[in-house]
Legacy VTK file of the C-alpha trace (Angstrom):
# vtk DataFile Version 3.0
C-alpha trace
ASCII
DATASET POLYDATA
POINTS 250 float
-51.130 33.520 74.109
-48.586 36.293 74.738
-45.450 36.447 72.549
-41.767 39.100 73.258
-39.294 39.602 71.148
-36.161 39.812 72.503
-32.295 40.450 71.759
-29.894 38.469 73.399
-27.613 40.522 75.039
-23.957 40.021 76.271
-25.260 39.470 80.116
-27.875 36.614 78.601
-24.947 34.234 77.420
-22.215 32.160 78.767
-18.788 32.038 76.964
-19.934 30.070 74.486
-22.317 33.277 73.453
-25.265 30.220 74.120
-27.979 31.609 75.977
-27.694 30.994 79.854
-30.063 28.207 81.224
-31.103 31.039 83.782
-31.278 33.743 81.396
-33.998 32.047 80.291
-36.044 31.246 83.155
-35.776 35.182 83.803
-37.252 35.517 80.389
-39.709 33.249 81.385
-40.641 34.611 84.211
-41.292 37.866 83.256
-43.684 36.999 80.018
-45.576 34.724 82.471
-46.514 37.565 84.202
-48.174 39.741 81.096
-49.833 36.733 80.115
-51.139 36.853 83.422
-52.305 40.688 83.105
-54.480 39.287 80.181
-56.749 37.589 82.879
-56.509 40.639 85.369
-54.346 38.288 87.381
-50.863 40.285 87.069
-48.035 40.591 90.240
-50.532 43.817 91.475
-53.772 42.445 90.936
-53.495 39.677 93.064
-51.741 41.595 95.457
-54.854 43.798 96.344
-56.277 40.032 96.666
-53.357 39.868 99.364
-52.484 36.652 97.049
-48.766 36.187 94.374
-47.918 33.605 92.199
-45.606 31.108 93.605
-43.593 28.745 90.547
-43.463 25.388 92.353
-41.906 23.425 89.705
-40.225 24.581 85.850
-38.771 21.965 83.449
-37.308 23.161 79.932
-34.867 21.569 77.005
-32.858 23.502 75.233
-33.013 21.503 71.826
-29.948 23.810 69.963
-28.749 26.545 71.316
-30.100 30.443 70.918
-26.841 32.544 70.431
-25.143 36.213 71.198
-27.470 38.967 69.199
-29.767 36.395 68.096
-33.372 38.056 67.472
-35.463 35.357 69.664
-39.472 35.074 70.319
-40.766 33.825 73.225
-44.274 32.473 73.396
-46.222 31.758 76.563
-49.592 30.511 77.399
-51.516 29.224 80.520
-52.552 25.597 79.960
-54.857 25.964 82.747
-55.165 23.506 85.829
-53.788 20.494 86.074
-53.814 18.363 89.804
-52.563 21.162 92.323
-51.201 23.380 89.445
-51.513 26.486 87.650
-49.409 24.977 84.460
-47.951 27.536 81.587
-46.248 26.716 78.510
-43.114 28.767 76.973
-41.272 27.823 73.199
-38.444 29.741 72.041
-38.638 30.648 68.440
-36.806 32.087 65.534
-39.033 34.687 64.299
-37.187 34.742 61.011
-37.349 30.772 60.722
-39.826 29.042 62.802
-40.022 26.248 61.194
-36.180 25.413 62.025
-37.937 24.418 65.147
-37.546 25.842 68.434
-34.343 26.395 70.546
-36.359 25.590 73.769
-39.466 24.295 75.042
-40.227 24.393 78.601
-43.125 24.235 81.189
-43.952 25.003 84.750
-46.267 24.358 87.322
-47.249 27.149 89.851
-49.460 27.862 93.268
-51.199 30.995 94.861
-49.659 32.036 97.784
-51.582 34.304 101.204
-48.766 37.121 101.288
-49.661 37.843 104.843
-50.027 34.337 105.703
-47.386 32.826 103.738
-49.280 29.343 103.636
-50.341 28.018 100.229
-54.218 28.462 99.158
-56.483 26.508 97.421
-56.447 26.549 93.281
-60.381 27.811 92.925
-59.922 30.721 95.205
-59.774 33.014 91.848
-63.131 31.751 90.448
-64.139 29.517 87.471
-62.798 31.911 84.818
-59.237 32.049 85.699
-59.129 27.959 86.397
-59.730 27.565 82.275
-56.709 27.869 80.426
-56.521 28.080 76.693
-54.821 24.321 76.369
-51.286 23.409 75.646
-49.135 25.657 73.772
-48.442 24.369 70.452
-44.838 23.396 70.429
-44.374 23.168 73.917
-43.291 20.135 76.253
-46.796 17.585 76.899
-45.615 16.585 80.503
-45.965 18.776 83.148
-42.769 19.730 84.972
-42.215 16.178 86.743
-41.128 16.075 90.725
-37.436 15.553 91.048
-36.060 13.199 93.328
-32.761 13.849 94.486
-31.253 10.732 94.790
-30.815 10.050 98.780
-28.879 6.932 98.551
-25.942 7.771 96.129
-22.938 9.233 97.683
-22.919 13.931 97.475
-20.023 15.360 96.964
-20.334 18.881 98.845
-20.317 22.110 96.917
-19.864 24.419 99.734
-22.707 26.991 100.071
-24.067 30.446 99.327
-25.064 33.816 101.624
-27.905 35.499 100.100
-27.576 38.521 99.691
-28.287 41.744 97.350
-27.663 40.360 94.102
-29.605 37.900 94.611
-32.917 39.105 95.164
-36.025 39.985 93.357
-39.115 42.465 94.048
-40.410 39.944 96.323
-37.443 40.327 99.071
-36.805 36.830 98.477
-34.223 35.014 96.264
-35.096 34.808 92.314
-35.938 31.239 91.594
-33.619 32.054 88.328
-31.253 32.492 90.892
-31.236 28.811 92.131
-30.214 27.742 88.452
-27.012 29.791 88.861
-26.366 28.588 91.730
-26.461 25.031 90.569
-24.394 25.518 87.866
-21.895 27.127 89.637
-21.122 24.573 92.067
-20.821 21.551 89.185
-17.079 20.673 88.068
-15.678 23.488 85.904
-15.087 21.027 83.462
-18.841 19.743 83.197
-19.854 23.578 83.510
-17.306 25.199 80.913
-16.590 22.568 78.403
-20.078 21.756 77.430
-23.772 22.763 77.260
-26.545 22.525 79.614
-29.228 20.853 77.871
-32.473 20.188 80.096
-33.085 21.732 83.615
-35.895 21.057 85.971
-35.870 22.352 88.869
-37.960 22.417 92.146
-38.678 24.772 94.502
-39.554 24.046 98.332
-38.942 27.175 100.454
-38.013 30.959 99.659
-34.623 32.253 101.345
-34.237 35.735 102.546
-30.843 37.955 103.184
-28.791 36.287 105.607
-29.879 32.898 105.028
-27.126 30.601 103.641
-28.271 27.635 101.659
-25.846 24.586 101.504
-25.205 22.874 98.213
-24.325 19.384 96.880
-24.503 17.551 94.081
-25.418 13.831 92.905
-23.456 13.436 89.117
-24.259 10.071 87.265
-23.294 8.898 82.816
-25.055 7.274 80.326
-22.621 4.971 78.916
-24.561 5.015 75.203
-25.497 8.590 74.835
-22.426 9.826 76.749
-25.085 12.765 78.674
-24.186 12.946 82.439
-26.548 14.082 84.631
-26.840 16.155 88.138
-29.446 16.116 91.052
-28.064 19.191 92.512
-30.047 19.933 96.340
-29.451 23.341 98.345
-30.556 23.394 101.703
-30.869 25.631 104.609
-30.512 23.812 107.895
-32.849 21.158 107.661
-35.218 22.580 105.095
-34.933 21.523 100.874
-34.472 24.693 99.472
-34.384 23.503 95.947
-33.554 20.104 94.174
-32.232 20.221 90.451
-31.564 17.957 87.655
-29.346 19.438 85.340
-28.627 17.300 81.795
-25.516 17.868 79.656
LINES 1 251
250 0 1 2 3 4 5 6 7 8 9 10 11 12 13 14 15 16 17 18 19 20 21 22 23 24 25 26 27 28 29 30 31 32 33 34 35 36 37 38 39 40 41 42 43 44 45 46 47 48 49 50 51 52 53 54 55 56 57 58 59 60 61 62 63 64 65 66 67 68 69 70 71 72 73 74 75 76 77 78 79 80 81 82 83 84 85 86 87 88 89 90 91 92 93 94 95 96 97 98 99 100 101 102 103 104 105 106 107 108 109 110 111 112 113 114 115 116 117 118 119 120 121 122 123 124 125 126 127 128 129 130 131 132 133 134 135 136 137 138 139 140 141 142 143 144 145 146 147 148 149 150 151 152 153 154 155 156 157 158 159 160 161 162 163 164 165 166 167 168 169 170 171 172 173 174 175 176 177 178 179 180 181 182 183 184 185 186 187 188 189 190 191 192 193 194 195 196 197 198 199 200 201 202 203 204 205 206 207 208 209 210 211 212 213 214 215 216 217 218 219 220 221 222 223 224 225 226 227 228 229 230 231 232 233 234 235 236 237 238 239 240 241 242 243 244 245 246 247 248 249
């Protein structure tokens, strides 16, 4: 297990001072990879392998909400393979009070990926060792990050689309999966987006975009008359390829 503490900084929250689903997910991101340099399998080490982690799939609830200047620790550990995954666990603590319970749990699934061939290769390539992960992190979600299925019979209302460009990329050349969250947000109804609180994402990713490419958006928005939560399948595309698909809970 690797653990960071962090400060949530103006940048990390929304106007709310909540912490941004996104923000997150960069969080995320970044501890996976230390946790990673524990096995010798860091972002350089598998390079010389000619091989990078790819995040296929990442699913987290934010069960209350981390705030502006908060002191937050952030826990991650592999749970090893499951199916076609790589999986790894992340909780979001209160060092001062963990047993207030966390303020989110999440999970994602990930894949090795040739660099020069950009094809997808096969789980065991990296030896017995690295395929045994220490088990579930204690606290964390028990699924795996589940497929989402972007409803193709319900009616999309268009959300116009987005260029990538600078701002959007990461050391890879390619758009930040982080990134994808934003944009998915950003196209919902202000008043969905600005009057409440995102409270589970998941979120899969198909294909990497590069500058230039301009991924179309639309969303899918349905209610739960009991609980009141309304929920998006938000899709971008980029001509006829699935870019992304999101469900986004509130």
């Amino acid at each position: 297990m690797t653990e960071e503490r962090h400060k949530l900084t103006c940048e990390m929250v929304d106007l709310h001072n909540m912490l941004r689903p996104y923000a997150f997910m960069g969080l995320a991101q970044e501890i996976g990879n230390e946790d990673a340099l524990r096995y010798g399998l860091g972002y350089y080490e598998l390079l010389e392998k000619n091989l990078t982690w790819v995040v296929s799939r990442m699913h987290f609830v934010i069960r209350r909400p981390a705030m502006w200047r908060d002191e937050v620790l952030l826990r991650t550990q592999s749970r090893g393979v499951v199916g076609p995954f790589f999986v790894r666990d992340y909780v979001l603590l209160d060092p001062a009070d963990p047993a207030a319970g966390p303020f989110v749990q999440g999970t994602s699934s990930w894949v090795l990926l040739d660099v020069r061939e950009r094809k997808l290769v096969r789980n065991d390539v990296l030896g017995d060792t690295a395929l045994a992960g220490p088990g579930m992190l204690a606290g964390a979600l028990e699924e795996p990050a589940p497929r989402v299925a972007f409803p193709r019979k319900a009616e999309r209302t268009p959300a116009g689309s987005r260029r990538v460009r600078y701002s959007d990329l990461d050391h890879n050349g390619h758009t930040n999966n982080a990134t994808y969250i934003l944009w998915a947000l950003d196209c919902l109804p202000p008043e969905v987006t600005l009057e409440n609180w995102c409270r589970e994402v998941s979120i899969n990713f198909s294909r990497e975009t590069r500058p230039g490419e301009e991924v179309t958006l639309s969303y899918v928005g349905t209610a739960d008359a009991e609980t009141g939560a309304r929920t998006f399948f938000v899709e971008g595309e980029e001509g006829e390829s699935v870019i992304f698909t999101a469900r986004l809970v509130f």
